[in-house]
C-alpha positions in Angstrom: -71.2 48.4 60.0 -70.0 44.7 59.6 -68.5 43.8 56.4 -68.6 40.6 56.6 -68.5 39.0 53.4 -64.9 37.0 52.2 -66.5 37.0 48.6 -66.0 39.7 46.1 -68.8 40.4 43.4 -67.3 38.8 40.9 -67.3 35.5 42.7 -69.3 32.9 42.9 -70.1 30.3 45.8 -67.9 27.0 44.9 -70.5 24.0 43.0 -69.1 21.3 44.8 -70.8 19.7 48.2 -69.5 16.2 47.7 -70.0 15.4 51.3 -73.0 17.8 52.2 -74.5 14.9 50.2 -75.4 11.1 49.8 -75.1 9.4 46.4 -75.3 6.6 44.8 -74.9 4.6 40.9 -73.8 1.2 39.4 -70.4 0.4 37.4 -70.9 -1.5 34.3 -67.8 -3.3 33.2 -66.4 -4.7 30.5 -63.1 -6.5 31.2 -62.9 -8.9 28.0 -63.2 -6.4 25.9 -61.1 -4.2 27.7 -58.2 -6.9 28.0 -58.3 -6.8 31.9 -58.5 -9.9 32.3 -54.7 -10.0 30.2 -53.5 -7.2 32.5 -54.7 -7.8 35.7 -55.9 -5.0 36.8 -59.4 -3.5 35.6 -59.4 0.0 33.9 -62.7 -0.3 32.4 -65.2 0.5 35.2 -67.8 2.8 33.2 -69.9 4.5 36.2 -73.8 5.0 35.4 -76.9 6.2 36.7 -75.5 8.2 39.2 -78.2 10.2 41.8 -78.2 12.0 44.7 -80.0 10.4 47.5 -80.1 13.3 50.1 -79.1 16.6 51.1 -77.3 17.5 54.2 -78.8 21.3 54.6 -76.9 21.6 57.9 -73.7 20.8 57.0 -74.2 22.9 53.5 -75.4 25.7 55.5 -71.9 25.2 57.6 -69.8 25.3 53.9 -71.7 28.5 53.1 -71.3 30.5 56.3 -68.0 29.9 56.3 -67.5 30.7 53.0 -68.7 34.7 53.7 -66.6 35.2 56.6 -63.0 36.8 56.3 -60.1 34.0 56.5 -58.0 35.8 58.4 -58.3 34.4 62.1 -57.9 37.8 63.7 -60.3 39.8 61.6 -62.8 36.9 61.6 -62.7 36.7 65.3 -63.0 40.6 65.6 -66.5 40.6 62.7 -68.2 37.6 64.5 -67.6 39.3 67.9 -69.3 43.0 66.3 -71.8 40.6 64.8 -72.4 39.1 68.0 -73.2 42.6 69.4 -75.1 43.3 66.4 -77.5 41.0 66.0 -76.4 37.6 67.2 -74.0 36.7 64.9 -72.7 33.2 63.7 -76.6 31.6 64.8 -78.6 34.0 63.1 -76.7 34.1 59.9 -76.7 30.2 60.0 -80.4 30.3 60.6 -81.2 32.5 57.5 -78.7 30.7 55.0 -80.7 27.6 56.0 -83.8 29.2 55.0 -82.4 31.0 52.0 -81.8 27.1 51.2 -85.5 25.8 51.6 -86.9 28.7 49.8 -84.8 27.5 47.2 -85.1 23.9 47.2 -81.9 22.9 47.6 -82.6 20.2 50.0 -84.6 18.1 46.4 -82.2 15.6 45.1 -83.4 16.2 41.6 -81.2 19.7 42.0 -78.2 18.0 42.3 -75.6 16.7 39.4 -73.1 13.8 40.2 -70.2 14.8 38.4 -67.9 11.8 36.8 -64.2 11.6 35.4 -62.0 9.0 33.6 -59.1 8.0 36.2 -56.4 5.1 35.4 -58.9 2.8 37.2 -62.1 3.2 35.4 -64.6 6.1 36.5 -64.8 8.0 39.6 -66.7 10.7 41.1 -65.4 13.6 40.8 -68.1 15.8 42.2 -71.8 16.6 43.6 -72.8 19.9 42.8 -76.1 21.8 43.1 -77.8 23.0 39.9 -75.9 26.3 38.7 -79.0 28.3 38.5 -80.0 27.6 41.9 -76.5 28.4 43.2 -76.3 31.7 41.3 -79.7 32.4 43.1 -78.4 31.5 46.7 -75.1 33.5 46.1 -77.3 36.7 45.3 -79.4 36.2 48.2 -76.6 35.0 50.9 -74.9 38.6 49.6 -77.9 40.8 50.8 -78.1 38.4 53.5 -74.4 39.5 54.5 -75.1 43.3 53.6 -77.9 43.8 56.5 -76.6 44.7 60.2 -79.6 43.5 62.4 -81.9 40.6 63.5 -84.7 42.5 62.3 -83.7 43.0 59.1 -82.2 39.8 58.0 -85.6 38.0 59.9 -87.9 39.7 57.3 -85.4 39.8 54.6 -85.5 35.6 54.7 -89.5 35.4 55.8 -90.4 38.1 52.5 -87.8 35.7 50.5 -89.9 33.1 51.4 -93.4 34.2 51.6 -93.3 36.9 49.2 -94.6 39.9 52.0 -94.7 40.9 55.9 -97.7 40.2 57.7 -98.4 43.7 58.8 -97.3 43.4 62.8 -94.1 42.0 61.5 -93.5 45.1 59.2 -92.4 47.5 62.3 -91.6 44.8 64.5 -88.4 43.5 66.2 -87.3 40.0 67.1 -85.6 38.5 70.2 -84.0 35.4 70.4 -85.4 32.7 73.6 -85.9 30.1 74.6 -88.9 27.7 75.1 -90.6 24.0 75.4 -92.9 22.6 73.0 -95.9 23.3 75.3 -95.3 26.4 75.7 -97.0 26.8 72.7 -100.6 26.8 71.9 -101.4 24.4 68.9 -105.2 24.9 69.6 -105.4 28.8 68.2 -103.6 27.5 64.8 -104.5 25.5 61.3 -104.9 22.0 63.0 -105.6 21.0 59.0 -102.0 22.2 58.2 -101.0 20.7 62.1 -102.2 17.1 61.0 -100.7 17.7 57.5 -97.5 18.4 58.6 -96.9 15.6 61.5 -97.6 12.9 58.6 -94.5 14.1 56.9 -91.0 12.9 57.3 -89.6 15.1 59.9 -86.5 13.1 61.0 -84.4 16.4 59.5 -85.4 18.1 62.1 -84.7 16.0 64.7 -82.6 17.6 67.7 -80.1 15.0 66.2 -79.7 16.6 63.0 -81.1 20.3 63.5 -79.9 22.9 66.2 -80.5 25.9 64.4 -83.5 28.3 66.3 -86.6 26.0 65.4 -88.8 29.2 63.9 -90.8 32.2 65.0 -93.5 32.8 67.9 -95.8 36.1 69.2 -97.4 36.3 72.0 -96.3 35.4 75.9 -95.6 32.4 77.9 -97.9 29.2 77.4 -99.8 31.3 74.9 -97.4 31.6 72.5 -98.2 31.5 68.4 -96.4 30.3 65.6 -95.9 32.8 63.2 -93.2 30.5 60.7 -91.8 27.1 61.6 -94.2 25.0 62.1 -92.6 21.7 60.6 -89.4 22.3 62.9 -91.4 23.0 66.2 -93.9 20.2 65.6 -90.5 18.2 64.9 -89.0 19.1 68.4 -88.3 16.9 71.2 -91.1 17.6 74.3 -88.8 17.2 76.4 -85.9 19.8 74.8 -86.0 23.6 75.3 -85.0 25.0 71.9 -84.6 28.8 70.5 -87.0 30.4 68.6 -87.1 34.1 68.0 -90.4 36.1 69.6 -92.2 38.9 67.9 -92.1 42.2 69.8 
């Protein structure tokens, strides 16, 4: 069995993300009053409405992986090459943190706090962290994550997590990880309500440019294959691009 968890119980996944993140705010200033206008140098820079514009969930899902394996280079090198053997390792973990992420939300702005503090020169930022509820929430499931020693069982730990059951052929199922084209895929046997819905959306986060991550899961064979989850990151896929998805079997 892979232990392959760095944190202990009683610890907590750090708050701050400052660069898994773009933010913004104004300065108001008050220099007259402050008398740096006497001093020549301004102290009084009072930072205000401060937001979070965006959330980078790939690079956050890169801080939290790393975060759960072990430090030391030799023993990390020996877990991810058992995990490897396992169940695919480094890819698959990644995969499911990033879902443990939607199914939380993380990726909404509005969950995020821009953190300020008084320096010799006026305000700065001193961090960007997501809402402590929701972090205490993606610690406890990124721990079970870690706990489980197969694809199979992380898969339908992350699709229950995020749908709230199995569909019953995924409940004695296994997974295998391949590879495939966009039209390999059969978009006429699915929702084409929920198709059309989803290709009006913003799906520039799945680009291949900013996603590389396997793009969801499929049943079936070859050319007739059916999307089971994933449909904004396949519809989001180059037609050009092989990409990873993981097959029912």
């Amino acid at each position: 069995m892979v232990n392959f968890t760095k944190l202990d119980q009683s610890e907590m996944l750090k708050s701050d993300y400052t660069h898994c993140t773009e933010y913004d705010y104004d300065t108001e200033f008050r220099c007259e009053e402050a008398g740096c206008y006497e001093e020549g140098i301004c102290r009084c820079g009072s930072i205000v409405n401060s937001y979070v514009k965006s959330v980078n969930l790939t690079t956050l899902t890169n801080e939290i992986y790393f975060q759960f394996i072990p430090e030391d280079k030799k023993v990390r090198k020996r877990e991810k090459r058992i995990s490897e053997i396992l169940y695919g390792g480094e890819t698959i973990d990644k995969y499911c943190i990033y879902r443990i992420l939607v199914k939380n939300k993380v990726f909404i702005p509005d969950n995020w706090n821009v953190i300020t503090c008084h320096g010799y020169y006026g305000d700065e930022i001193e961090s960007v962290c997501v809402d402590t509820h929701l972090l205490t929430i993606v610690n406890k499931q990124c721990e079970k994550l870690f706990t489980l020693n197969t694809l199979s069982e992380k898969l339908k730990y992350v699709i229950e997590l995020e749908y709230g059951y199995l569909l019953d052929d995924l409940k004695d199922c296994d997974f295998e990880l391949i590879s495939i084209y966009k039209n390999h895929i059969d978009l006429k046997k699915l929702n084409q309500n929920h198709i059309k819905n989803v290709k009006m959306e913003d799906l520039s986060h799945y680009s291949n440019d900013f996603y590389d991550l396997p793009r969801g899961i499929v049943r079936g064979e070859i050319d007739n294959y059916k999307i089971v989850d994933g449909y904004h990151r396949i519809i989001a896929s180059s037609e050009k691009i092989s990409f990873n998805v993981f097959r029912v079997i």
